[in-house]
C-alpha positions in Angstrom: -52.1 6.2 110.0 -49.2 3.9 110.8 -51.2 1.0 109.8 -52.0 2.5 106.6 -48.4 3.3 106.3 -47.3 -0.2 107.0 -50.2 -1.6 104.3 -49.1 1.0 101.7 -45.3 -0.2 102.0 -46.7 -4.4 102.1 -48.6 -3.2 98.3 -46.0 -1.7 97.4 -43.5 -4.4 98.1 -45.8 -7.0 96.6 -45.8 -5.2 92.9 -41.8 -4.9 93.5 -41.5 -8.1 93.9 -44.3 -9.1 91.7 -42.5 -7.0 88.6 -39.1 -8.7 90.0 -40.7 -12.4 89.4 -42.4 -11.4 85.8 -39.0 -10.0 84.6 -37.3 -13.5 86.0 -39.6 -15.5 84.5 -39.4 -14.4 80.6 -37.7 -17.4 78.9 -33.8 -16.4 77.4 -33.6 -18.1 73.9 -30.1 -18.1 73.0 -29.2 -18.2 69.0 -26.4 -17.6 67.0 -25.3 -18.1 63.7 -25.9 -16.9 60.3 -25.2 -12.7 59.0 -27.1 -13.4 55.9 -30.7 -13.7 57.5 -29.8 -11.4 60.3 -31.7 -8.2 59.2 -34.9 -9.9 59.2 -34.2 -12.4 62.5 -33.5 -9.3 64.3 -36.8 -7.7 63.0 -38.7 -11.4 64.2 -36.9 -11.5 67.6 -38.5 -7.7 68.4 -42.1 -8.9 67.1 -42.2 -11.6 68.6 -40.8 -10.7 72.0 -43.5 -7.9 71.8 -46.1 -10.1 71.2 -45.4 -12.8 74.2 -43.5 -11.5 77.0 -42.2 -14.6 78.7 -40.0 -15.1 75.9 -36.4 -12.9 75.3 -34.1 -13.7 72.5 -30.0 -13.2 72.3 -28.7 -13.6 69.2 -24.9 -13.6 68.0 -24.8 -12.8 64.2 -21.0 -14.4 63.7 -21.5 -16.7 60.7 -22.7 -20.1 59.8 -19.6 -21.5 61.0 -20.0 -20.4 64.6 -23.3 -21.3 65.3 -22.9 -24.8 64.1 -20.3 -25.2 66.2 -22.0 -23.3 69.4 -25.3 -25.4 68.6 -23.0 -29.2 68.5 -21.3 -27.4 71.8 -25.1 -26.9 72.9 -24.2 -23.5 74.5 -27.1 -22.1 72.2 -30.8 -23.2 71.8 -30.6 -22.2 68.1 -28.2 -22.0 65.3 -28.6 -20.6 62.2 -26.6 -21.5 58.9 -27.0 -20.8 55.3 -25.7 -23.9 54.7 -26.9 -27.2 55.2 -24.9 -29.6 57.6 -22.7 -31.7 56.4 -23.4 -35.6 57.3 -20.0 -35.3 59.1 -20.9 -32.4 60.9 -24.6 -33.8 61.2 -22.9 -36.8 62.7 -20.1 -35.2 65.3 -22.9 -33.6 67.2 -24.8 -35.4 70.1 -27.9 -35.7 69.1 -30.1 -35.6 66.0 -30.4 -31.9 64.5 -33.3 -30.7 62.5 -33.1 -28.3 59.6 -36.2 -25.9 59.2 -36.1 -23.4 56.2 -36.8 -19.9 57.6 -36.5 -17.6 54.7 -34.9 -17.4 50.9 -32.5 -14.9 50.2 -30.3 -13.5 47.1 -26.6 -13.6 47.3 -25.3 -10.4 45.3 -22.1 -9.5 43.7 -21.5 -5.9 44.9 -18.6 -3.9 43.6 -17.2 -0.5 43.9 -15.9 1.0 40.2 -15.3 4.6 40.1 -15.5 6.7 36.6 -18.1 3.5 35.8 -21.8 4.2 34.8 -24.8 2.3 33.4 -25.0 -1.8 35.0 -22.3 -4.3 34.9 -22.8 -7.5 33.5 -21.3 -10.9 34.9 -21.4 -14.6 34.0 -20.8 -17.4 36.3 -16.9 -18.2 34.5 -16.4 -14.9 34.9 -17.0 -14.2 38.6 -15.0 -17.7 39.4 -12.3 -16.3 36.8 -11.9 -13.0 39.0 -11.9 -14.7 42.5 -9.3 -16.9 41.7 -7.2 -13.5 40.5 -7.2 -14.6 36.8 -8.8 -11.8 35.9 -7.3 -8.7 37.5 -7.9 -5.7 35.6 -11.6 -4.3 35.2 -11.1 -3.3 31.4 -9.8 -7.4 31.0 -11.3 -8.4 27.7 -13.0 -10.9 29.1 -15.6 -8.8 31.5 -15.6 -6.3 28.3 -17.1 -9.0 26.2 -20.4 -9.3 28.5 -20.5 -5.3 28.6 -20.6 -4.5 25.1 -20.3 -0.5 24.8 -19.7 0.2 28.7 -16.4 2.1 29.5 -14.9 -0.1 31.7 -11.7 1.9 33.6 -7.8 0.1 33.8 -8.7 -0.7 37.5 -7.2 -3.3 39.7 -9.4 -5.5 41.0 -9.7 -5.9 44.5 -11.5 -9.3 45.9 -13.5 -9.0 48.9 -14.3 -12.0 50.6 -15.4 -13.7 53.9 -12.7 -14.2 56.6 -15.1 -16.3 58.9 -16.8 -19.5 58.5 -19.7 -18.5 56.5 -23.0 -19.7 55.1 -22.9 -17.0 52.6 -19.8 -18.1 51.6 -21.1 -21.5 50.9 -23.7 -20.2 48.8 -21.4 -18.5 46.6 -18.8 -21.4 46.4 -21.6 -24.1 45.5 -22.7 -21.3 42.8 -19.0 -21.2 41.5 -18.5 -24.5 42.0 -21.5 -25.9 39.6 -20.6 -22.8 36.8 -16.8 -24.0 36.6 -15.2 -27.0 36.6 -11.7 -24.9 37.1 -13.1 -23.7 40.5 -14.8 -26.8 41.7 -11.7 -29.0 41.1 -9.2 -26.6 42.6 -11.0 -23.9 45.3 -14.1 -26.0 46.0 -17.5 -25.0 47.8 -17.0 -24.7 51.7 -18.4 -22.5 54.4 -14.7 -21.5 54.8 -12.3 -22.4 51.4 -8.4 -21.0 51.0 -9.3 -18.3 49.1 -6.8 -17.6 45.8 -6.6 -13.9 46.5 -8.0 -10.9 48.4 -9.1 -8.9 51.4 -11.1 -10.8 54.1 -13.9 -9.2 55.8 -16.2 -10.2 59.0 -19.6 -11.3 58.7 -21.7 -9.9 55.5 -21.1 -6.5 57.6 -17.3 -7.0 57.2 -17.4 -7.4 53.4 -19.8 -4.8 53.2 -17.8 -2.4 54.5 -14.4 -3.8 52.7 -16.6 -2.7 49.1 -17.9 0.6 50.3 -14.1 1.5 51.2 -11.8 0.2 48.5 -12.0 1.9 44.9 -12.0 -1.3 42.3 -13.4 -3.8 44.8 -15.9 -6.8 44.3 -17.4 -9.0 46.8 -20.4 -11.3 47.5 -22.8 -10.2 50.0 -26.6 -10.9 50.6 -28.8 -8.6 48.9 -30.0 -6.4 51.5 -26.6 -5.5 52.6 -26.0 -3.9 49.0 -29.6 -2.4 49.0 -29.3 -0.8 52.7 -25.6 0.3 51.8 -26.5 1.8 48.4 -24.1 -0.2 46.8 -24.5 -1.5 42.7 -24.1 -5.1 42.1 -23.9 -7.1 38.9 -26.6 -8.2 36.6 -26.2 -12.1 36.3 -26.4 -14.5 33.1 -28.8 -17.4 34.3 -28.9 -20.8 33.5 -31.3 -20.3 31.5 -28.7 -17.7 29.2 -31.2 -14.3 30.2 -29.8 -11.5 32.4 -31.7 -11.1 35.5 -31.5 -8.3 38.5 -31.6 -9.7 41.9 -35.0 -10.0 43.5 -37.4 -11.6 45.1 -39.7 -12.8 42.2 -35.9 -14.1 40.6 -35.3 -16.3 44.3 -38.8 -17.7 43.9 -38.6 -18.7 41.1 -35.0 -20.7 41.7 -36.7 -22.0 44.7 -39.6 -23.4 42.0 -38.2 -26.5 41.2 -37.2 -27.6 44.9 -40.0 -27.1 46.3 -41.7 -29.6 44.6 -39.0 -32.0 45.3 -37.9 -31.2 48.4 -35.8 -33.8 50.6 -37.0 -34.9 53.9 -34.1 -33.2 55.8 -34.8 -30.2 53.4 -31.2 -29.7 53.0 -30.7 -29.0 49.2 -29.4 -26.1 46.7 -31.0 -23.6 44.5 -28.2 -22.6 43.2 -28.2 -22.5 39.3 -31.3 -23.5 38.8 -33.3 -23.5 36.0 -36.4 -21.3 34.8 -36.1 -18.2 32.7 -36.4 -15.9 35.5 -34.5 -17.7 38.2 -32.0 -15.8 39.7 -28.8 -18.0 40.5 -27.1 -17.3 43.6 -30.3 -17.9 45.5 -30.6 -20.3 48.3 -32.8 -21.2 51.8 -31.1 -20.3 55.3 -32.0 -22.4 58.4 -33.2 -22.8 61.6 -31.2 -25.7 63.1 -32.3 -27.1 66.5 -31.9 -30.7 68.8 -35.1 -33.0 68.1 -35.1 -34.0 71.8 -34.5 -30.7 73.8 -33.1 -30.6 77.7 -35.4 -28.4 78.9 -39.4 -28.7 78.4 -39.5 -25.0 79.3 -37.0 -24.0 76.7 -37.8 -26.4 74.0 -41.6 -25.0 74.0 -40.8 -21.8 73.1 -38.6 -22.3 70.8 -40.7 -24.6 68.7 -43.8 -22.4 69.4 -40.9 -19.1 67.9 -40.3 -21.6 65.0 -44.0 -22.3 64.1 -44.7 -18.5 64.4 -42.1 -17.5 61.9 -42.6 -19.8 59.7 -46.3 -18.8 59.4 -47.0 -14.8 60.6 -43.0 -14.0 60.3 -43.2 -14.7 56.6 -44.8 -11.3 56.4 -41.6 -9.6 57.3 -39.7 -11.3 54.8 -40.6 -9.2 51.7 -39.7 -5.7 53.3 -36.6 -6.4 53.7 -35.7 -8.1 50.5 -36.0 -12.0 51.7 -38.6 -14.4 49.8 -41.3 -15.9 51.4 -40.9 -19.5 52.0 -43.7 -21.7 49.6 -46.3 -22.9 51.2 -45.9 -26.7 50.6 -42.5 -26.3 52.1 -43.9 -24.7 55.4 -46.4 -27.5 55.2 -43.5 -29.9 55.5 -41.9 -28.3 57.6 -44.4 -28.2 60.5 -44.9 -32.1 60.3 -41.6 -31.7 61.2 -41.6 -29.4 63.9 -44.0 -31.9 65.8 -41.5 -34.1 65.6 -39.5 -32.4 68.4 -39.3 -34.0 71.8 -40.0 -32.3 75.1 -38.8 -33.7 78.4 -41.5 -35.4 80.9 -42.5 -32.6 83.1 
């Protein structure tokens, strides 16, 4: 009996400790970065840690700005940015830093006008016009011309904007910047520019939540925020001169024109961009990581994480409002992704 005892305890030690070393041994990927992808890197990060338990993921949505900065401090194995690295930025970090295009995603102007039905309607000029606080009223004659018949109320208008370093914000400034000279010449397109007025929000979430609360407000957040919040956002004039809606088909078709001449380093803008249907705040976000990782452990699941999402992730990407990548550019992308170097075992 004793020795049956003494077996039953050594069994049941072994699957302790066996559970103990399985639990140790799942690899930690660290990432941080971008707000703007977030909703749908948080879905791939549960997938895929479902699908291949040796892997866990911990990621800090605090901006564009932070995780290029934690990724050149090489405290995180991934960053993520909605806006390309600069060459300085590209250069001050200590090795040479890939770009990989996970997603496309629409950047929406959200706003919060009580007494205000139907759709507003906004121009490029326009939006640049009331973020530098030349337009300030929401009845101006100016945002009355592109809504011919709407009632638009005597409202101040509050600007919402990003407080942190932000990919999102980038977007939006290159938009502004390339629709008005007045804005590129004196404000600029940053991840983080001295705003001319307004209330500065946290993260996508921050500005969100800045809209939803302030009667009279406007702000720039990605489209899923505004969707998931239930909050309206403008109809756009295109390059093109047609009003288009926000969507995914409208980010697609932006994304058209690049994708068939895409740089090497694949950082580039959609901004703007041509095509009837083309929506114009529309851009990529990416995936940035080392070319020659530290550890061969680490540096295999993250570029077998990267070659998933860029194939079965894509699926995810519709639900939630983002645009599938095309498929020449995940073609590109995974000659790229070979490049990667692993240290000798």
């Amino acid at each position: 009996m004793r020795k049956r005892t003494v077996v039953a305890g050594l069994l049941a030690l072994a699957c302790a400790l066996g559970s103990y070393t399985a639990s140790r041994a799942a690899q930690l990927i660290n990432g941080a970065g971008a707000t703007f992808p977030y909703p749908l890197y948080s879905k791939w990060f549960d997938v895929y840690a479902k699908q291949d338990q040796d892997v866990k993921f911990n990621y800090q949505s605090i901006g564009s700005g932070g995780g290029i900065r934690m990724l050149t401090a090489r405290t995180v194995d991934i960053g993520a940015s909605d806006a390309p690295m600069s060459d300085q930025q590209l250069a001050a970090a200590p090795g040479k830093i890939l770009h990989f295009p996970s997603v496309m995603g629409a950047v929406v102007i959200a706003y919060n006008l009580p007494g205000f039905s139907g759709k507003l309607k906004l121009d490029g000029p326009t939006i640049a016009r009331i973020f530098m606080g030349k337009i300030t009223k929401w009845n101006d004659p100016g945002i009355a011309a592109l809504n011919t018949g709407a009632s638009l109320p005597a409202t101040d208008i509050v600007v919402a904007h990003r407080s942190d370093g932000s990919g999102t914000s980038y977007i939006f400034t290159d938009y502004l910047s390339k629709v008005s000279p007045e804005w590129s010449s004196t404000v600029g397109k940053s991840t983080a520019v001295k705003w001319p007025t307004g209330l500065g929000g946290k993260g996508n979430e921050g500005v969100t939540a800045l809209v939803q609360q302030t009667p009279g407000s406007i702000g720039y957040v990605e489209l899923i925020y505004a969707l998931t919040n239930h909050i309206p956002f403008a109809d756009l004039k295109n390059k093109d001169g047609n009003w288009v809606t926000a969507s995914l088909d409208g980010v697609t078709a932006a994304a058209a024109s690049a994708a068939a001449n895409m740089p090497s380093d694949f950082r580039v803008s959609i901004t703007d961009a041509s095509g009837p249907t083309a929506y114009p705040i529309s851009s990529f976000t990416y995936l940035l990581v080392y070319q020659q990782q530290n550890s061969r452990e680490t540096g295999s699941q993250v570029k077998r994480f990267i070659n998933w999402a860029l194939h079965a992730g894509q699926q995810y990407a519709p639900p939630l409002n983002y645009a599938p990548l095309p498929a020449q550019v995940v073609e590109l992308e995974g000659k790229q992704l070979d490049t990667i170097q692993l240290p000798a075992k």
